[in-house]
C-alpha positions, 0 to 999 in steps of 0.5 A, spaced: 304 621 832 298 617 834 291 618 837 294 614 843 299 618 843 296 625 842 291 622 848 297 620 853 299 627 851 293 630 853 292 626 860 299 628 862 296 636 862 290 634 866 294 630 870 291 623 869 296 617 869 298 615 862 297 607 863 289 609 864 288 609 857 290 602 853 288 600 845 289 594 844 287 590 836 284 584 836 279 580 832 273 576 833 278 570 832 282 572 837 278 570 844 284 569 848 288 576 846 281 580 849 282 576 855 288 578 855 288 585 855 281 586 859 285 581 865 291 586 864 287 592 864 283 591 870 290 588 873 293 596 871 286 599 873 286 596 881 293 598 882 292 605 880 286 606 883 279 610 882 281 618 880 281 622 888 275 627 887 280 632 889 286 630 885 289 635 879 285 631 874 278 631 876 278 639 878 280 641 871 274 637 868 
């Protein structure tokens, strides 16, 4: 199991929504994958939303 896993593991008991946390591998030499994966994390970010104050996930914490 990886830490991305075990994490997504963790989130769901706290009841945070798994697609909050994404890893992605790029180097340097690969400007065009991290625009990439920032577009699609913002993309993802915006549709889920900021974490209610009154929801499960932040009253654990």
């Amino acid at each position: 199991m990886s830490r991305v896993d075990m994490i997504h593991e963790l989130m769901d008991d706290f009841g945070f929504d798994r697609e909050r946390l994404m890893l992605t591998w790029c180097s340097s030499a690969e400007p065009d994958k991290f625009v990439e994966a920032v577009t699609k994390m913002t993309t993802v970010a915006r549709k889920l939303g900021p974490l209610n104050e009154n929801s499960e996930a932040t009253q654990a914490a």
